[in-house]
C-alpha positions as MATLAB code, in Angstrom:
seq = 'XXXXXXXXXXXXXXXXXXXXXXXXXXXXXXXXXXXXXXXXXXXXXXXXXXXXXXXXXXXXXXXXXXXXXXXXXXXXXXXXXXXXXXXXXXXXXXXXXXXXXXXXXXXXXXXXXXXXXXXXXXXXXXXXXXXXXXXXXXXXXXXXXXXXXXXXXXXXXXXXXXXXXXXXXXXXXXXXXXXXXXXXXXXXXXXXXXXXXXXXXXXXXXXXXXXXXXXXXXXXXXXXXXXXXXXXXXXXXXXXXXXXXXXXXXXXXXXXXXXXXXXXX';
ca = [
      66.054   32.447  112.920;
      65.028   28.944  111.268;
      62.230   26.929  112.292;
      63.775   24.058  110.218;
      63.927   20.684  112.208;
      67.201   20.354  111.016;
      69.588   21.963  107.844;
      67.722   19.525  104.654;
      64.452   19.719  106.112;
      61.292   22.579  104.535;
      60.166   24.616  107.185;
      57.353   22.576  109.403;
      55.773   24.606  111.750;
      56.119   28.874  112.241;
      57.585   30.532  115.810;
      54.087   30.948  116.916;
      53.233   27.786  116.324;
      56.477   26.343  117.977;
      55.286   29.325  121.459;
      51.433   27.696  121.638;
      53.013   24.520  121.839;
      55.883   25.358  124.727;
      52.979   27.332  126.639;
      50.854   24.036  126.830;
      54.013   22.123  127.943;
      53.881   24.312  130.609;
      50.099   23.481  131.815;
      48.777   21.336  133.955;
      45.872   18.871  133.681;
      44.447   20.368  137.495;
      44.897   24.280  136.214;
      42.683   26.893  135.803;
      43.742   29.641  133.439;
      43.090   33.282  132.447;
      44.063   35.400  129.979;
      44.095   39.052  128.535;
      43.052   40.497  125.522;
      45.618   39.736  122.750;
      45.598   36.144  123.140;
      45.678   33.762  120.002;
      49.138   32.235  121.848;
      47.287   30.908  125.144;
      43.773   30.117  123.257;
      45.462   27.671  121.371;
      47.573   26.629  124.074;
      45.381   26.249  126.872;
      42.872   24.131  123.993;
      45.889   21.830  122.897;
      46.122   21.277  126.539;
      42.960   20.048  126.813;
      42.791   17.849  123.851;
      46.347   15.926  125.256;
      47.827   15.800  128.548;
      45.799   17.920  130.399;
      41.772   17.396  129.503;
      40.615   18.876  132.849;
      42.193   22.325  132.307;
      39.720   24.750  132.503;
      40.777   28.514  131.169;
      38.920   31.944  130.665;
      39.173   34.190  127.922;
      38.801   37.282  129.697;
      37.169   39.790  127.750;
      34.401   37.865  127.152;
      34.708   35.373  130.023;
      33.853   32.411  127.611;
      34.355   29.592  129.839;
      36.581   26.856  127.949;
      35.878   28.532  124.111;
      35.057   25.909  121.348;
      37.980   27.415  119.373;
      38.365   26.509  115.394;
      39.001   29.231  114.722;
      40.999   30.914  117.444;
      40.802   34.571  117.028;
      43.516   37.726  117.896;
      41.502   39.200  120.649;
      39.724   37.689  123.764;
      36.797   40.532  122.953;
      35.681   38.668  120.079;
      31.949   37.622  120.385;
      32.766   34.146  119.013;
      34.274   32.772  122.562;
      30.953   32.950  124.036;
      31.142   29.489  122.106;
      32.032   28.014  125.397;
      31.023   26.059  128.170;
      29.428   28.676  129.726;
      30.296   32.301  130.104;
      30.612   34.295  133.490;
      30.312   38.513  134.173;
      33.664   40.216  133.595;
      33.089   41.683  137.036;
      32.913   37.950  138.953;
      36.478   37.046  137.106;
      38.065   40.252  138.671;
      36.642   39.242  142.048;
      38.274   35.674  141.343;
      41.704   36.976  139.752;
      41.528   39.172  143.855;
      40.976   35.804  145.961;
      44.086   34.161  144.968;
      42.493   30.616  145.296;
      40.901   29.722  141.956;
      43.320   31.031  139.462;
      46.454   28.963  139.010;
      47.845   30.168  136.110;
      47.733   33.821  134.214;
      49.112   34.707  131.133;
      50.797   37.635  130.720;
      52.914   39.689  128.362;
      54.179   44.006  128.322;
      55.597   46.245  126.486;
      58.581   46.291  128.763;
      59.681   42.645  130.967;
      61.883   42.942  133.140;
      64.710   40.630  134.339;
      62.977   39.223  137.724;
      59.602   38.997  135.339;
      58.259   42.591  136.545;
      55.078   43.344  133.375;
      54.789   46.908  131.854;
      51.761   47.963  130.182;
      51.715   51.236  131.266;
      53.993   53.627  129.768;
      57.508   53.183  128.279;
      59.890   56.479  129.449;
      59.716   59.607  131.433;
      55.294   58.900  133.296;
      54.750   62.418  132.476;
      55.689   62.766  128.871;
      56.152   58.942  128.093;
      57.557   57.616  124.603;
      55.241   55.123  124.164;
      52.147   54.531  126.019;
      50.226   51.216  126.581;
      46.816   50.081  127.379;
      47.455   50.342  130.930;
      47.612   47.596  133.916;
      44.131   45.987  132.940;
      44.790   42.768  135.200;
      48.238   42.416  135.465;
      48.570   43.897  139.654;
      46.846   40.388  140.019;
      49.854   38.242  138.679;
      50.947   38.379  142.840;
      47.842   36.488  143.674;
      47.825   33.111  140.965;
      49.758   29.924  141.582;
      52.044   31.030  138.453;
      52.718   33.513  135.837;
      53.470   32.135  131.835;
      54.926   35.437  130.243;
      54.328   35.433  126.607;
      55.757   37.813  123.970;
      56.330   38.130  120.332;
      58.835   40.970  120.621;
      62.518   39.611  122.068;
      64.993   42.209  121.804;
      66.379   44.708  123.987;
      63.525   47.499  124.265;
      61.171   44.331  125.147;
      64.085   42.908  127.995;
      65.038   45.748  129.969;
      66.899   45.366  133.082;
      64.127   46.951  135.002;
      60.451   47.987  134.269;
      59.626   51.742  133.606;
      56.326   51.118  135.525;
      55.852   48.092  137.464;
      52.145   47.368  136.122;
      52.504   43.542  136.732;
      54.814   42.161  139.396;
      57.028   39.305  139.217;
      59.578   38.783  141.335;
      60.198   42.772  142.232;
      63.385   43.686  143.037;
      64.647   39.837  143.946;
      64.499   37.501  147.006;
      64.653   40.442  150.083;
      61.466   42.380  148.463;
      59.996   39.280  147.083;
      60.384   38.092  150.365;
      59.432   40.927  152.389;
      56.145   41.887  150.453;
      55.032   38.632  151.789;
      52.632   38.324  148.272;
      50.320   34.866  148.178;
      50.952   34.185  144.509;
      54.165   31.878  143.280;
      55.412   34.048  141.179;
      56.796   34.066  137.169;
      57.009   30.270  136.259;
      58.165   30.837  132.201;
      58.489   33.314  129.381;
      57.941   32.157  125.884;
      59.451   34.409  122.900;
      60.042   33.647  119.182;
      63.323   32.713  120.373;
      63.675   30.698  123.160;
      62.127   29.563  126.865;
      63.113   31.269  129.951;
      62.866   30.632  133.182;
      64.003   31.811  136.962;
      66.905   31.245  139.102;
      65.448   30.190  142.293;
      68.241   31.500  144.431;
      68.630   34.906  142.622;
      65.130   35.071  141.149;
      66.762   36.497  137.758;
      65.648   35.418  134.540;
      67.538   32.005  133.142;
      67.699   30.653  129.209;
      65.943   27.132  129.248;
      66.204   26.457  126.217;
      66.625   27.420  122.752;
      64.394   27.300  119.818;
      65.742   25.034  116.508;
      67.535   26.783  114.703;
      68.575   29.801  117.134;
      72.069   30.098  118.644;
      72.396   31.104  122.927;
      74.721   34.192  121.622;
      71.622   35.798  119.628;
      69.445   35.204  122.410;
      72.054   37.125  124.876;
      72.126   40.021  122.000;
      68.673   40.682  122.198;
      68.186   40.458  125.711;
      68.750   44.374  127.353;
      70.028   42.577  130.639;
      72.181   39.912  131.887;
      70.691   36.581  131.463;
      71.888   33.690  133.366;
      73.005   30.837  131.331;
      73.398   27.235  132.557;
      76.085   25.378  131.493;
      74.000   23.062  128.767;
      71.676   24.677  127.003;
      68.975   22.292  125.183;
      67.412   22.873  122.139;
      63.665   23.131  122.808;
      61.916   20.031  121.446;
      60.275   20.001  117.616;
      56.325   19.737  118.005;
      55.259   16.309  117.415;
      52.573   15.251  114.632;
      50.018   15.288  116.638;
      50.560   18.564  118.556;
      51.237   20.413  115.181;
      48.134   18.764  113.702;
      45.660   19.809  116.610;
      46.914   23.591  116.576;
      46.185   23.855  113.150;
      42.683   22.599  113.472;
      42.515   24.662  116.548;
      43.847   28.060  114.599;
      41.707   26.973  111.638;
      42.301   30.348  109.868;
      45.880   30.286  110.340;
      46.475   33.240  112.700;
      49.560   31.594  113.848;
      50.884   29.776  110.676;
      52.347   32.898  109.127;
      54.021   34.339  112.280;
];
């Protein structure tokens, strides 16, 4: 994959950068965020956010619950001690009793070891539950992804272990088994909005509820997106390329990611 702008140009801007960009595309200035633990992507994202089209986001770091984090720099995990440089900070156990009412939290970020094509989250265990080949932190907050406006799926790893047809362990649902269950379960949330990958944007169907290529990253071809996807994606009929970052949005994630956690992935 190339994350040239075009076939002369040097290299401007790395695949994560490129992600924390999309994921603020994807924000809104009346949303209110929250995210997990490994979380450089939507720190960065959520702050760019703030500092362009969307200055009355608020987000939460979960971990530490630092209220709207004075990032520079961001940091890996949302347990580090330095995002109580916030606004203000709230008790781990009052976000869990707002991720539960459904009514505050518009948009969650979310990522698994396994994603599945209706955006089903796996942080569980990946094989056989009782003698599993890998085994993951477990479903932390993900059973609340039913209850916020939307679910941004983030994930560093695109190929077909990561993109399985369906989940192992359905830690995090999306849209289940399709419209009937979706349907049926009756859940309050809206459901997987976007997933972000080193390769390209996704989307869903909204007859089928399947998973559907947006767009592609510069520099990355629909084929090798299909290759390293472990189910059948649908595929519109014009595919864009997924816009450069500008100047500015480049410039503010780098003064945002200060130590360069995203630069050199």
């Amino acid at each position: 994959m190339s994350n040239r702008t075009s076939a002369q140009s040097a290299p401007t801007w790395s695949p994560s950068e490129l992600m924390a960009v999309e994921l603020a595309r994807q924000l809104r200035n009346d949303d209110v965020a929250v995210m997990g633990t490994a979380s450089a992507l939507p720190q960065v994202a959520c702050a760019l956010a703030r500092e362009t089209h969307a200055p009355d986001l608020w987000f939460v770091a979960g971990g530490t619950c630092g209220v709207n984090p004075h990032l520079a720099p961001a940091v890996p995990s949302c347990c580090d001690e330095s995002l109580l440089r916030a606004d203000t900070a709230i008790p781990l156990s009052d976000v869990v009793l707002l991720e539960g009412r459904g009514d505050v939290f518009t948009v969650f970020f979310s990522g698994g070891l396994q994603i599945d094509a209706y955006g089903n989250c796996n942080l569980v265990a990946v094989g056989n539950w009782a003698r599993p080949s890998l085994r993951g932190p477990g479903t932390v907050g993900l059973p609340f992804l039913s209850r916020v406006g939307r679910v941004l799926i983030y994930t560093m790893s695109h190929n077909p272990r990561t993109f399985v047809e369906r989940v192992d362990f359905l830690g995090g649902p999306g849209f289940l088994d399709g419209p009937a269950s979706w349907t049926t379960a009756g859940l309050l949330g809206g459901g997987p909005a976007a997933v972000v990958t080193p390769l390209c944007t996704m989307d869903f169907d909204e007859k089928t509820l399947r998973m559907r290529l947006r767009s592609v990253h510069p520099g990355v071809e629909v084929d090798q997106v299909l290759d390293a996807t472990g189910f059948q994606l649908a595929v519109p009929s014009t595919v864009p390329t997924t816009a450069d970052p500008t100047a500015e949005q480049l410039s503010i994630v780098r003064k945002l990611d200060s130590d360069g956690i995203l630069k050199g992935r």
